[in-house]
N, C-alpha and C positions, 0 to 999 in steps of 0.2 A: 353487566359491566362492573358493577359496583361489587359485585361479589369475586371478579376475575379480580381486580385490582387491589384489594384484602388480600387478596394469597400472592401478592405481587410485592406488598411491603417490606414482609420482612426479609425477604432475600435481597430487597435493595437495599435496605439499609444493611442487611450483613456485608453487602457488595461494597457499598460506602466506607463501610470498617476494613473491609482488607485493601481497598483503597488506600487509605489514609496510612497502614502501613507497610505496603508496598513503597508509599511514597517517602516516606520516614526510614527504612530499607536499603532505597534504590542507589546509593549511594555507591559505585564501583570500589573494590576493594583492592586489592597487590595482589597477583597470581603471579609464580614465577612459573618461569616456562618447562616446557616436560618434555625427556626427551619422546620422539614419537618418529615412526617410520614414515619416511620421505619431509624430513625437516623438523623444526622447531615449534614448537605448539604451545601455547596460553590457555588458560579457563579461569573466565574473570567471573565470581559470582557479582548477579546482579540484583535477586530479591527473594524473598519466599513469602507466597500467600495463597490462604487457602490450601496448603497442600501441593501447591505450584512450586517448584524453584526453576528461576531464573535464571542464565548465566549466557556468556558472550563467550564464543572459542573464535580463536584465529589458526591458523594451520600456514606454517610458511610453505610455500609450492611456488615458487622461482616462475615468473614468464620465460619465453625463449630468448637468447639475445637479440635474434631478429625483430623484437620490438623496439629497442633502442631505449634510450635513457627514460626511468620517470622514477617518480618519487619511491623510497625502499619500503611504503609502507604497501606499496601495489606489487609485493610479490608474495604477496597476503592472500588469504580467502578466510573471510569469516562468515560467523551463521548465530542465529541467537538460538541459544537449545533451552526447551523445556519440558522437565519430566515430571512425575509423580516424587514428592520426597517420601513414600511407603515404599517404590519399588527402586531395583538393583544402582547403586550405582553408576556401574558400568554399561553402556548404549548397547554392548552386543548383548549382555542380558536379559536387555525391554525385552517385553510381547511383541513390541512393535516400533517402528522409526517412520513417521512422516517427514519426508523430505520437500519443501517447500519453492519453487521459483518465483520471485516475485513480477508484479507486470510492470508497464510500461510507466516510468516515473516514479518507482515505487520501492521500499527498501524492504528492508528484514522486520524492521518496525511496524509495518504494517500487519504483519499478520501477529501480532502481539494477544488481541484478543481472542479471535478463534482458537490460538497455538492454547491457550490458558482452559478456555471453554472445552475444546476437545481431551485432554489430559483430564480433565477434571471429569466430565462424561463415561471416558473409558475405566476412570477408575470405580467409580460408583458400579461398572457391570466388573468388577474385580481385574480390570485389564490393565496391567505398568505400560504405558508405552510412553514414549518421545517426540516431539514433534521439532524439527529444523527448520525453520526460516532461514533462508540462503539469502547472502549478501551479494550482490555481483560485485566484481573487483573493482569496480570505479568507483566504486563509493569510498574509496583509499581516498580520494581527495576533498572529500567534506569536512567542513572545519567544526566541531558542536562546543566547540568552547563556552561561546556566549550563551548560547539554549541553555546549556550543562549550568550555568550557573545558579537556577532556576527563579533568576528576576528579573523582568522583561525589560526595563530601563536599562541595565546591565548589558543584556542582551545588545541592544538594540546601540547603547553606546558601544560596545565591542566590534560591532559588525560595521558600522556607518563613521564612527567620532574617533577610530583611533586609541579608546581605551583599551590597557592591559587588563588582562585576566588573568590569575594564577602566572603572572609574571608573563604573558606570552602577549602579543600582539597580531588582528588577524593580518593578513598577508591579502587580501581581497580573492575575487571571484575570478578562478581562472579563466584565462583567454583563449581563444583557439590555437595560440602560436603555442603555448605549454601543452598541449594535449598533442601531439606527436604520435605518442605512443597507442594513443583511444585508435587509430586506424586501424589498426589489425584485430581490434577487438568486437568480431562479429561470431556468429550464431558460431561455426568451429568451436574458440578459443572458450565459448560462455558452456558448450556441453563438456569437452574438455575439463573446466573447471570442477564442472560437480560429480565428474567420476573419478578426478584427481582429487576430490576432497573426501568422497564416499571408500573409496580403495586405500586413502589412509587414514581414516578414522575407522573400518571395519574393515582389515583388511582379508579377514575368508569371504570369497565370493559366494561357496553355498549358505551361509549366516546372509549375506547382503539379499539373497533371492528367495529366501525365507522370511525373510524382518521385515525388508524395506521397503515403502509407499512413495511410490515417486508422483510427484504432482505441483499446481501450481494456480495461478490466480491469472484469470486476463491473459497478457501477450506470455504467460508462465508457463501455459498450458500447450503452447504450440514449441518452445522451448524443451518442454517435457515431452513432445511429439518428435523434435528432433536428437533427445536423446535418446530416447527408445529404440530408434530406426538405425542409430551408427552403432560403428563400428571403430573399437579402441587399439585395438593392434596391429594393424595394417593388412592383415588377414582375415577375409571376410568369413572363409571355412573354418575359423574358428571360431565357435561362438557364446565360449566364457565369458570373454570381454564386450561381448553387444550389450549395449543398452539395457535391453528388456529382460536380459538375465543378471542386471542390480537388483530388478524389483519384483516385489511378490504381485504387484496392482499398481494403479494409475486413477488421481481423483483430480479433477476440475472443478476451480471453483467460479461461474460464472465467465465460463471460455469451453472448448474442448481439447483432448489430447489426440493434437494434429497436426500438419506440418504443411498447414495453410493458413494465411492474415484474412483469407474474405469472409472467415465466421466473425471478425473481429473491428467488420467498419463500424464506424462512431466512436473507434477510442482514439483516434487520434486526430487533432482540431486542424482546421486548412489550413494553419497561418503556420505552422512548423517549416522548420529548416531541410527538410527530409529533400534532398540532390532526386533530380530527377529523374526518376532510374530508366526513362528508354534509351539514354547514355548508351546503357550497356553495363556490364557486370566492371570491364577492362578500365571503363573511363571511371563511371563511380570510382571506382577503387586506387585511380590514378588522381582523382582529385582532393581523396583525404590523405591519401601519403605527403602530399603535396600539399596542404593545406585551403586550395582553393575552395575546398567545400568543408563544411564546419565539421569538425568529430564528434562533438556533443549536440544531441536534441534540444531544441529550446523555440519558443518566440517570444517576439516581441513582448507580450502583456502573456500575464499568469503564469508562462511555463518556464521559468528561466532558473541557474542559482539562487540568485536574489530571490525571488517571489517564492519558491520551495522552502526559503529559510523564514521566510516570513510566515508561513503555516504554522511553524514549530513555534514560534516567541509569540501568535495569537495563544499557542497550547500553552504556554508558559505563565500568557494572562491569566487565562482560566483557569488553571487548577490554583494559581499565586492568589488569585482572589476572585472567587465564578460572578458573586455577585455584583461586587463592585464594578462604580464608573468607570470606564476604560478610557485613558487618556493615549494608547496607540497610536491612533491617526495623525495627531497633531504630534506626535512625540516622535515620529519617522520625519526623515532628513523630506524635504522634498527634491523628486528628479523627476525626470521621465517615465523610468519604466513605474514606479511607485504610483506615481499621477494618470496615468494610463490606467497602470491594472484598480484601483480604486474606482475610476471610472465606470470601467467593465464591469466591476464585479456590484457598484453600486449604483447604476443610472437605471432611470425608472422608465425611462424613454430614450429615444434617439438625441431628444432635445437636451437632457440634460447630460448627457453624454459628451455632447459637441460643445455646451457652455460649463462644464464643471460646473452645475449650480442648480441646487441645493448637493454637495459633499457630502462624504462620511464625517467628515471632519464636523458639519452643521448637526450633527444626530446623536441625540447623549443615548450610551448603548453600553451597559455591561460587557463585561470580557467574554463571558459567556456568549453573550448578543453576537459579539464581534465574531467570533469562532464560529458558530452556527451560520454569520450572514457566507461565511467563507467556504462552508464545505456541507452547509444541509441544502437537499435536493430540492425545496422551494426555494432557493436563493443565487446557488451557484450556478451559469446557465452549462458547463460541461459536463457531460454524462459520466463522461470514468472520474468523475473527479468528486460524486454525487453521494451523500451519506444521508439517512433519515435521524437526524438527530431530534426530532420535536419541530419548535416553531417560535416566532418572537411572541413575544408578550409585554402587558404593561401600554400600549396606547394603538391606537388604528393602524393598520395598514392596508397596502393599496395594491394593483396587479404592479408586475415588473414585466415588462415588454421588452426591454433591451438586454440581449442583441433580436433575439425572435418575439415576435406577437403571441400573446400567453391563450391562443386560439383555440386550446383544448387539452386536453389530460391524455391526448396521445401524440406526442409529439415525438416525431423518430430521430433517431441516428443521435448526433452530435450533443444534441441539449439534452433528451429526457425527456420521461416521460409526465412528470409533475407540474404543476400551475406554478409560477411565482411571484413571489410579493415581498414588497419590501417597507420598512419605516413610513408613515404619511406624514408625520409633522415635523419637521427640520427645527432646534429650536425649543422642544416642546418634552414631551415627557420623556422618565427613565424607561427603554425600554431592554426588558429583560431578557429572557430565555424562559423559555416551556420544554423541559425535558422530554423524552420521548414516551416514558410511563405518566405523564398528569395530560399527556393529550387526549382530551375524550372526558377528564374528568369532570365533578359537577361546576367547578367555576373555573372549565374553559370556556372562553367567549364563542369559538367555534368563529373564527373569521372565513370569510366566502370572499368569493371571487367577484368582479363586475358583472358577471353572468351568472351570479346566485351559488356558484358551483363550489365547496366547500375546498381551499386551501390543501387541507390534508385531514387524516381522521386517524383512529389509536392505531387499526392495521395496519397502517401504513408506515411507522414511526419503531423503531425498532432496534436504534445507536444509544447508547447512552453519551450523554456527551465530554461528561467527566475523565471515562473510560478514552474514548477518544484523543482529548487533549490528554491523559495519560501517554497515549503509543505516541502522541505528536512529539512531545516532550521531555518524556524521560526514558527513552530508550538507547542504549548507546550504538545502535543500527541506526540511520533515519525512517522515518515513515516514508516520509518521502525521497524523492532521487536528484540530487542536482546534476548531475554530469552521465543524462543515459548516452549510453553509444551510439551515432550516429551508422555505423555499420552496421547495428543489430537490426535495425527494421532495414537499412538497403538489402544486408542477406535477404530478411526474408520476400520482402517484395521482389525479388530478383529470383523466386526458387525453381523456377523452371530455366533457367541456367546451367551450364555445366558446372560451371564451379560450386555453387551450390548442390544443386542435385545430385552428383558424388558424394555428398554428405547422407543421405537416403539409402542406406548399406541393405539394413535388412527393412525393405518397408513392413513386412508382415509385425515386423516388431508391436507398430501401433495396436493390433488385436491379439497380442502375445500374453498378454495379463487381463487380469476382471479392471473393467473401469468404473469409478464413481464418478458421477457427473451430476453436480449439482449449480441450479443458474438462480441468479434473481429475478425475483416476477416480477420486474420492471427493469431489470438491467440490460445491459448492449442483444444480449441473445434473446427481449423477451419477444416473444410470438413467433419467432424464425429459425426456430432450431428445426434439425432433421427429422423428422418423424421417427425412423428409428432408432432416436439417441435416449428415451427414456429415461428423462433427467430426474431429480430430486426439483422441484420449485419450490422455493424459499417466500413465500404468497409478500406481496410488498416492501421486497429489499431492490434496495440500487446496486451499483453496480461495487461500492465499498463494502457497502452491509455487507456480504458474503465473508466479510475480514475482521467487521469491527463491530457486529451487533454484538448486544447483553446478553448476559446467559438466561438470563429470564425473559420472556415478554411479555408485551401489555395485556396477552390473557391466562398467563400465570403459565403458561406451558415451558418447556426449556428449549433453550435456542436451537432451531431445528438444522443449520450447517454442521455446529459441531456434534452434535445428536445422530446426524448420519456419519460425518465421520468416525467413529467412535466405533461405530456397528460396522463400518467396512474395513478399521482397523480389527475387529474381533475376530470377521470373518470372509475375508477379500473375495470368497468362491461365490 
């Protein structure tokens, strides 16, 4: 071990270095618009490091009018692009173009590190290619002002207190009466979007079915199942415009390319809004027009706008100061859903869940700490929601049993698979962060479980967490999604439907191109994939890691997601 983590150093610390000026970088710049076939187009540079640049494109593509009025920036489609700055300029030039969907609650931000880590991999085998993180259009209604500021007081008065930023004031957290137009926006309008974005950023088709890698993360991948299968023209005997002849292959990351939800239980929690679909396809769809049933995905505690934006201003903490004291908790407004989701995310028990007492608020915890209690897979008890970033440090801790009993290291579906544990002394010492490369080292304490059973260990640990609160924070995509459409999981749970299932043009499409598939060894698919899916297993990632691990890991090897993509980019046959 001691020898794996020698050859671990100095690529962290080079990592630390193009960190730090990326972040010094990240600063968005003035791009004026260019003209571009089917509308007005932007390319905002966002950073260059390592050999990476960064940049944000938007592509004007008009909804239909039959969506009725919404805000002019939702006639938009953006994507974050990143290429090689050695190879061509121009996207039809690359070797190659991965096109990205992202999952459930989830933005373009998120695949920030794999997009970085795979470019960077294919260039080392002499390959220029591209990678797109795709934005779905509802993320037109995210406000990042306060995040963008990059200081979390700032933040956090902007969002709650009513302070200006850059002159602007936020306008709050939309309601369902403004979202009118999210009704129409299901699986149809979301494959629509990325062949109306792909046909006008490349717009030769034999170029798109030579280049491009269609694929996606999580609910991305069944998205990327139904694009493959339709059909663009209205004419199924023509089969230019099908799906499966945009793309040369199809890669999965931690899902499959399908055009079914049941490879995909555990990712979405009971408590959601999701309309009942034995309705019927007619009534669903009559109750979001109508507003009796919500447009946007959300509940109660964790998953709402509110609680998404909070993810980003914990990233804000931590990169604004990792070590330091974190005064967040106490520094947020208190309300309901805040006092709730704190609850959840920090009771040790049933009991202190029900009495608020011992708080986050009672627990002196670096920024760092605070990010990690928020999204490392021993702490957060949701499985799509689950990253390996390391583990606390700096004073005891203890099992975490709420919401489920921490009964074993294979716990299915909904929680994960991981033990959890949280703070033991309310009151009592600074507790830090342990990165994902010093777990294992010689002065970790190695904290265990009440059953002896070790917390977590180096293989298992795999995020850096820097890097993380990076995509959290300074992306002008989110990481996360506040406003996912409540139509897009009715489509899909509804696919044996007519109206859906007319969407299903060419099914043969799905095995029309070579597929990559690759899962985490502990994510939503670990143990229950199909026998003859022959995946890539990523040996102890959750179900994020597939997005956000380091390019190096704790035993000096390089990150093995973007490692295969790389090679299915060189050679999809």
């Amino acid at each position: 071990m001691d020898t794996s983590r020698s050859r671990g150093r100095t690529p962290k610390a080079l990592r630390t270095a193009a960190l730090a000026a990326l972040l010094t970088t990240g600063a968005l710049t003035a791009a004026a618009p260019d003209a571009h076939a089917g509308g007005a187009r932007t390319e905002t540079p966002v950073g260059t490091v390592a050999g990476v640049a960064e940049s944000v494109v938007r592509v004007k593509v008009p909804l239909p009018a039959s969506f009725g009025a919404r805000p002019a920036a939702c006639d938009w489609l953006s994507y974050l692009r990143y290429r090689s700055t050695d190879g061509p300029a121009a996207s039809a030039d690359a070797d190659r173009v991965l096109v990205a969907q992202p999952g459930i609650l989830e933005g373009a931000g998120a695949f920030d590190s794999v997009a970085r880590n795979t470019v960077t991999r294919a260039a080392e085998q002499g390959e220029h290619i591209e990678f797109w993180a795709l934005d779905r259009r509802s993320n037109c209604l995210e406000d990042h002002t306060g995040v963008d500021s990059g200081d979390q007081h700032t933040a956090v008065d902007y969002y709650y207190r009513g302070k200006q930023v850059n002159g602007r004031t936020f306008a709050g957290f939309a309601d369902n009466g403004q979202l009118g137009w999210m009704a129409g926006l299901g699986i149809r309008q979301t494959v629509r979007d990325q062949y109306d974005l792909l046909t006008t950023e490349l717009p030769d088709q034999s170029l798109r079915k030579r280049k491009l890698l269609c694929g996606g993360h999580s609910l991305g991948g069944v998205v990327t199942g139904y694009f493959a299968t339709a059909d663009f023209d209205g004419d199924p005997a023509t089969t230019a415009d099908a799906g499966y002849n945009q793309c040369a292959g199809y890669f999965a990351l931690d899902t499959t390319v399908s055009t079914s939800l049941a490879d995909l239980s555990g990712s979405l929690p009971g408590d959601t809004n999701v309309p009942d679909v034995g309705l019927g396809y007619g009534a669903v769809q009559a109750g979001l027009d109508s507003g009796v049933l919500p447009r946007s995905l959300s509940a109660p505690v964790l998953l709402n706008p509110e609680t998404m934006t909070l993810l980003a201003i914990a990233g804000v903490g931590a990169l604004q100061n990792p070590g330091g004291e974190s005064d967040l908790p106490a520094y947020l407004p208190s309300n309901t859903n805040i006092e709730a989701t704190n609850r959840f995310r920090f009771s040790k028990d049933t009991a202190t869940f029900l009495t608020g007492s011992p708080s986050v608020k009672d627990f002196r915890l670096t920024n760092q700490a605070v990010l990690g209690a928020l999204l490392d897979d021993n702490s957060v008890p949701l499985a799509f929601l689950q990253s390996s970033v390391g583990f606390f440090d700096g004073g005891p801790v203890t099992d975490k049993n709420f919401p489920a009993a921490n009964g074993g290291s294979q716990q299915p579906g909904l929680f994960g698979t991981r033990y959890k544990a949280i703070p033991a002394e309310p009151h009592g010492p600074l507790y830090t962060w342990r990165d994902y490369d010093r777990v294992g080292a010689p002065d970790d304490p190695g904290y265990r479980s009440s059953d002896g059973t070790p917390f977590t260990e180096a293989g298992e640990e795999v995020t850096d967490i820097q890097e993380l609160a990076r995509s959290l924070a300074r992306q002008p995509l989110d990481f996360t999604e506040q406003y996912f459409p409540t139509k897009l999981v009715t489509d899909l749970e509804l696919a044996t439907s007519p109206q859906v299932r007319q969407l299903v043009v060419h099914p043969d499409g799905l095995t029309a191109d070579p597929t990559l598939t690759v899962l985490a060894g502990d994510g939503l698919l670990a143990g229950r994939f199909p026998a003859d899916l022959h995946p890539v297993i990523a040996d102890g990632y959750q179900h994020l890691d597939v997005l956000t691990a380091a390019p190096v890991q704790n035993d000096g090897r390089p990150e093995p997601v973007s490692t295969n993509l790389a090679r299915f980019a060189e050679n999809p046959e």
